[in-house]
C-alpha positions as CSV (number, residue, x, y, z in Angstrom):
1,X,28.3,-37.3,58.1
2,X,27.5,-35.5,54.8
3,X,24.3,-37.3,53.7
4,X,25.3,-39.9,50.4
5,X,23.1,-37.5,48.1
6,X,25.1,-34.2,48.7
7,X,28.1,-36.2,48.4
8,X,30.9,-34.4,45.4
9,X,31.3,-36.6,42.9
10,X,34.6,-38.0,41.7
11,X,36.0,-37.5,38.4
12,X,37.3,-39.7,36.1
13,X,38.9,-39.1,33.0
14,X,40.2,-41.0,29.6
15,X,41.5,-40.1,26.5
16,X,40.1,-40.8,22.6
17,X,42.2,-43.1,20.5
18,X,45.1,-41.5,18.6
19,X,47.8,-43.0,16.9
20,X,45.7,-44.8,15.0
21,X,44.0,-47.1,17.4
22,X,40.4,-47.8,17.1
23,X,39.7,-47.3,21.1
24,X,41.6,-46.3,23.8
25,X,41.4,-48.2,26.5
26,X,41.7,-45.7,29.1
27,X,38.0,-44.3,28.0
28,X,36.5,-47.5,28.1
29,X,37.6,-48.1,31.2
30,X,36.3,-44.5,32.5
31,X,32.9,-45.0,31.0
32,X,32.2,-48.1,32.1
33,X,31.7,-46.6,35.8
34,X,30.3,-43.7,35.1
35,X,27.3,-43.2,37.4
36,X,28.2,-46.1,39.2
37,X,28.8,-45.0,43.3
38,X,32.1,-45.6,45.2
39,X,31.9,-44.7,48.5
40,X,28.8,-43.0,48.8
41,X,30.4,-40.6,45.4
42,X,29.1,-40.7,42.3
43,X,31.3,-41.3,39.4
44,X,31.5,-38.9,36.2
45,X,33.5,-40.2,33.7
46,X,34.8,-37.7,31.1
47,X,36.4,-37.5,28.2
48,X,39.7,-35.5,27.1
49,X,40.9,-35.0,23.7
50,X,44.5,-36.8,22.5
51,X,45.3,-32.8,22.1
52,X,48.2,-30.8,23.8
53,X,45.8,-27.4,22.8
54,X,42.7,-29.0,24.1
55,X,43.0,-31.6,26.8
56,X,44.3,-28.8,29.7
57,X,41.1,-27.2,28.8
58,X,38.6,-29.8,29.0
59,X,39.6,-31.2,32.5
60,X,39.8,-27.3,33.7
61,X,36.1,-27.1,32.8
62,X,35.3,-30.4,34.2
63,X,36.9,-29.4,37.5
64,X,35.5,-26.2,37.6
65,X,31.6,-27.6,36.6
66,X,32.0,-30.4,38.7
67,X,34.1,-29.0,41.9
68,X,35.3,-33.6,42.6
69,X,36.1,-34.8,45.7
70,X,38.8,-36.6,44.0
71,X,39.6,-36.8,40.6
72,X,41.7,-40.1,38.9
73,X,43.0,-39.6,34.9
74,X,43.6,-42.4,33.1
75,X,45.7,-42.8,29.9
76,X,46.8,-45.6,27.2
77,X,50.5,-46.7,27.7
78,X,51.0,-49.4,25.3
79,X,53.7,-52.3,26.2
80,X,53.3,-51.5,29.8
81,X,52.5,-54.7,31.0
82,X,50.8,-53.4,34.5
83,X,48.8,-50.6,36.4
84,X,50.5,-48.2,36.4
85,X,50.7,-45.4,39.3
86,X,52.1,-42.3,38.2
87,X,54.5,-40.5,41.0
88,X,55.2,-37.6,39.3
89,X,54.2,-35.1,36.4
90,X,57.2,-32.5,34.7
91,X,56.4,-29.3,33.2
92,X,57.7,-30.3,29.9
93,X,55.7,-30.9,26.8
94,X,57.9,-33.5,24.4
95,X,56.0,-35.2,22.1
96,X,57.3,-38.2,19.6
97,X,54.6,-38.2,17.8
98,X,51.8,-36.1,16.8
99,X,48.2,-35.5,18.4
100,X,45.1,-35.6,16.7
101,X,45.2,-31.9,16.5
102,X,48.8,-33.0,14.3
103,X,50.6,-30.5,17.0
104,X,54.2,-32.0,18.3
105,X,55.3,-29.6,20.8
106,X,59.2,-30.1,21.4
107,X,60.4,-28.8,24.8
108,X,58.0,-26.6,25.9
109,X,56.2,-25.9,29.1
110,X,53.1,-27.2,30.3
111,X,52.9,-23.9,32.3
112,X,54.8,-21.4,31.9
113,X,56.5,-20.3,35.5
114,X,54.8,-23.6,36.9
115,X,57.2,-25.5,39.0
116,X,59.4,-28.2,37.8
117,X,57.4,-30.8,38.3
118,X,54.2,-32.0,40.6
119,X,54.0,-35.4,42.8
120,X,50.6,-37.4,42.5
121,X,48.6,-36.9,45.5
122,X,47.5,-40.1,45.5
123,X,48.3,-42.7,48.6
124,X,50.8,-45.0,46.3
125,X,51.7,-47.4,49.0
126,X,47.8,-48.0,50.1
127,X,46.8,-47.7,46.3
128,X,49.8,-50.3,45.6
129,X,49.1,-52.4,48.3
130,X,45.6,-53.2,47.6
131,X,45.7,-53.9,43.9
132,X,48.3,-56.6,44.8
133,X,45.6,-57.6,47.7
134,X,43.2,-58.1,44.5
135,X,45.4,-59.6,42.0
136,X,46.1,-57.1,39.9
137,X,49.5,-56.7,38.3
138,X,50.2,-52.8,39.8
139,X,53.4,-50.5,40.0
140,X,54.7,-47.4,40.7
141,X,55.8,-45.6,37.5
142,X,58.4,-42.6,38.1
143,X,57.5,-41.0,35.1
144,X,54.2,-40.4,33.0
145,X,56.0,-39.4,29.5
146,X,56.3,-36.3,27.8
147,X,53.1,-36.5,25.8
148,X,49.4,-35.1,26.8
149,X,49.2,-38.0,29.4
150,X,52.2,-36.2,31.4
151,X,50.4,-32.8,30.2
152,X,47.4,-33.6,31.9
153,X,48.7,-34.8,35.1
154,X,50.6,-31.7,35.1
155,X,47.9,-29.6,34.5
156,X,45.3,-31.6,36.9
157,X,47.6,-31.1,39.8
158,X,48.5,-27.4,38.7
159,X,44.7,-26.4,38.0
160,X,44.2,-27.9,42.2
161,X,47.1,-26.2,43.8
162,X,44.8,-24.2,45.8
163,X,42.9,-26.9,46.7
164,X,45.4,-29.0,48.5
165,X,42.6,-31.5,50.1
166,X,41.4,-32.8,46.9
167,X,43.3,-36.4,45.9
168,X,44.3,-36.6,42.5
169,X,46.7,-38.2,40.2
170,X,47.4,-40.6,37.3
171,X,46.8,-44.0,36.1
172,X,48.6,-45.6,32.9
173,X,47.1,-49.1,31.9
174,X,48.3,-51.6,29.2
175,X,46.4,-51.9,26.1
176,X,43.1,-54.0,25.8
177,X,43.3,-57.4,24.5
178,X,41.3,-56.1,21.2
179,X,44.4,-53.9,20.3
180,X,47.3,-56.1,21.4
181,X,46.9,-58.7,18.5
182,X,47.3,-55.7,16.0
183,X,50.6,-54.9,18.0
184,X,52.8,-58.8,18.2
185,X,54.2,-59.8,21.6
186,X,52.4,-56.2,23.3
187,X,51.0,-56.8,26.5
188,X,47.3,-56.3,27.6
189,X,44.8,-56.4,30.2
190,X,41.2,-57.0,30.2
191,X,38.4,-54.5,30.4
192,X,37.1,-56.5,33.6
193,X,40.8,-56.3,35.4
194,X,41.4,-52.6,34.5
195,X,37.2,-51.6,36.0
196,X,38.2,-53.4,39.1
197,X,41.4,-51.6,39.4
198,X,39.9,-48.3,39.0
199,X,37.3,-49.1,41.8
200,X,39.8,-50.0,44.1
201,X,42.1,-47.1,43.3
202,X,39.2,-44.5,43.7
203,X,38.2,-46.5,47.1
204,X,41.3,-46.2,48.6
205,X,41.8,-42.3,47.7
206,X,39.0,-41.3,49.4
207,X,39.4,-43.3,52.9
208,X,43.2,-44.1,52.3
209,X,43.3,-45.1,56.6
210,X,40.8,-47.9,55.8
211,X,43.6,-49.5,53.8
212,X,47.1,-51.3,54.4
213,X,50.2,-49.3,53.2
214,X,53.0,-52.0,52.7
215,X,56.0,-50.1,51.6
216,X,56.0,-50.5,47.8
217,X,58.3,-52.6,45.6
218,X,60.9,-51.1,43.4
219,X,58.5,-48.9,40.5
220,X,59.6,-48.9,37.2
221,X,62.3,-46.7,36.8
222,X,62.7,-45.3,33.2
């Protein structure tokens, strides 16, 4: 057994607010475990721009500085009402609205010649089955958007396609209660919740066989 100390750390990653929001929730949530252990890994939380030029980038550096035994990304999706589990990532760039960088990319690759689209390579059913285990209001979403959240899963699973042994994937989570009164009637989840989630998500990647894989409810299906 590799010895806790030489252990590869795991990556997590949020976003900065955009659209106007004060926070984004998704960093909070990153941050709040970073240097914490799970597993005998340590966590590094990082950062990505709200930026369809510079996100890719930023998580290419931080896989190639940190070389993670997993990595989990984690993005804002607000009105979702749950966890969200993204299944799958398309190599299209779509965006409704504009980054911070003011770009709005209509219809355009994520990677040029990159296949159609990539699956998470998370274990969904074990993932799935232990937040429900927990409490924790979980689903499997069949499809992460056309903004930089979709770009970065892309891209995360792209930039490890030679390194086929190294979970990774996506997470969407509701807003924080802190934003939701700004929005009436939007759903949210507290920062407590969404930190417990992420530890169980990033437990179950690494030693998926420790956990039970109930076949998954019906994900949402948008």
């Amino acid at each position: 057994m590799t010895p806790i100390r030489h252990r590869p750390p795991v990556l997590l990653t949020g976003f900065d607010p955009f659209a106007g929001e004060a926070v984004n929730p998704s960093w909070e949530a990153v941050r709040s475990l970073d240097g914490s252990r799970i597993g005998g890994h340590r966590i590094v939380a990082c950062q990505l721009p709200t930026s369809f030029g510079r996100a890719p980038r930023a998580l290419r550096n931080a896989l190639r500085e940190l070389q993670p035994a997993g990595v989990v990304c984690v993005g804002q999706a607000g009105g979702r009402t749950h966890i969200s589990l993204e299944r799958v990532a398309i190599n299209v760039c779509d965006a409704r609205i504009t980054d911070n960088d003011g770009a709005q990319p209509r219809n355009e690759p994520v990677a040029s010649g990159g296949p159609d689209a990539y699956f998470t390579r998370l274990p969904l059913p074990a993932c799935l089955a232990s937040l429900h285990l927990a409490g924790i209001p979980a689903e499997i979403s069949n499809t992460a958007g056309t903004y930089v959240c979709n770009q970065v899963m892309y891209a995360l699973l792209h930039a490890l396609r030679a390194r086929r042994k190294v979970p990774a994937g996506f997470v969407h989570i509701p807003y924080l209660p802190s934003q939701a009164v700004a929005h009436r009637g939007a759903p949210s989840m507290s920062p407590d919740l969404v930190r417990s989630a992420l530890r169980i998500l990033v437990s179950v990647m690494l030693n998926p066989s420790k956990y039970p894989a109930a076949t998954p409810p019906s994900g949402r299906e948008e």
